[in-house]
N, C-alpha and C positions, 0 to 999 in steps of 0.2 A: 740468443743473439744470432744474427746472422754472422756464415764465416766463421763463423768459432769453432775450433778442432774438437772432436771428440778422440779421445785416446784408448776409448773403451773398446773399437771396434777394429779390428784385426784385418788389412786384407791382404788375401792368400790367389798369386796367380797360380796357375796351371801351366805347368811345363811337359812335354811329352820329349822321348829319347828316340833315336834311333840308331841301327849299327849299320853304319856304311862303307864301303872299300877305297881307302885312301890312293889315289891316285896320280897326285903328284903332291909337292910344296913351293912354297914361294916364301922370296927373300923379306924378311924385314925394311923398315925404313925407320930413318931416325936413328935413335939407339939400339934398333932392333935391326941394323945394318951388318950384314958377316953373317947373320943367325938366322934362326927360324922366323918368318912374319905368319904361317899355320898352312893348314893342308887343303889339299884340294881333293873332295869326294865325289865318289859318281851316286846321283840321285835319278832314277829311273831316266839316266843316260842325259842327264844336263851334270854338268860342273859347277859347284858348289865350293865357292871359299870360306874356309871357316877356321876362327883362333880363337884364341881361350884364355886363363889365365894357368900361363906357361912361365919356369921359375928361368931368369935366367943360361944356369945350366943343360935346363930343358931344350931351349932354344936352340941353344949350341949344340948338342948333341944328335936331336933330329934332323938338322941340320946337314952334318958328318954322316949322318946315319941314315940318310932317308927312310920312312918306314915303308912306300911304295910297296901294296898289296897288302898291308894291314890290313883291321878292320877297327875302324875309331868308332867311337860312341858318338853323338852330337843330341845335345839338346837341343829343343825350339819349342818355342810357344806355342804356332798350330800350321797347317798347312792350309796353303793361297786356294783361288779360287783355278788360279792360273800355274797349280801342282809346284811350289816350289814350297822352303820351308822358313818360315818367319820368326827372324832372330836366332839365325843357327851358332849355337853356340860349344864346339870340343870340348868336349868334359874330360876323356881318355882312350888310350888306346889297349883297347881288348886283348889280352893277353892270350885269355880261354877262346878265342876263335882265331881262325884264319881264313 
């Protein structure tokens, strides 16, 4: 039949990471007002906004804390034609690097 779902068949995107120097952050909105809204990375010298799935406390703490000069991890699914990164998404911040 046409339309009809098959369930048999798995599909799997491709996500690639990268480790970039977190450069500033910006406020939340909404309920993410006072707190962290994510970070702002340098990607061969453009500015890149990027958040994540950040707990609460998370928020508020980066916040307080700016990690400015970190190095965050960011996923994305691939790079443009036009050198930027599609669907960048902060996974964490790299402890093991600086």
């Amino acid at each position: 039949k046409s339309g009809k779902r098959i369930n048999d068949i798995v599909k799997i995107k491709k996500f690639n990471t990268i480790d970039l120097p977190i450069i500033d952050v910006y406020e939340g909105k909404g309920k993410f007002k006072n707190s962290l809204g994510g970070f702002v990375v340098n990607y061969n010298g453009k500015k890149i906004r990027v958040s994540g799935q950040l707990s609460k406390n998370d928020r508020i703490y980066y916040w307080k804390n700016k990690p400015i000069g970190s190095i965050a991890e960011i996923r994305f699914k691939e790079k443009t034609s036009k050198e930027k990164l599609r669907e960048p998404i902060f996974i964490r911040i790299r402890d093991d690097k600086s």
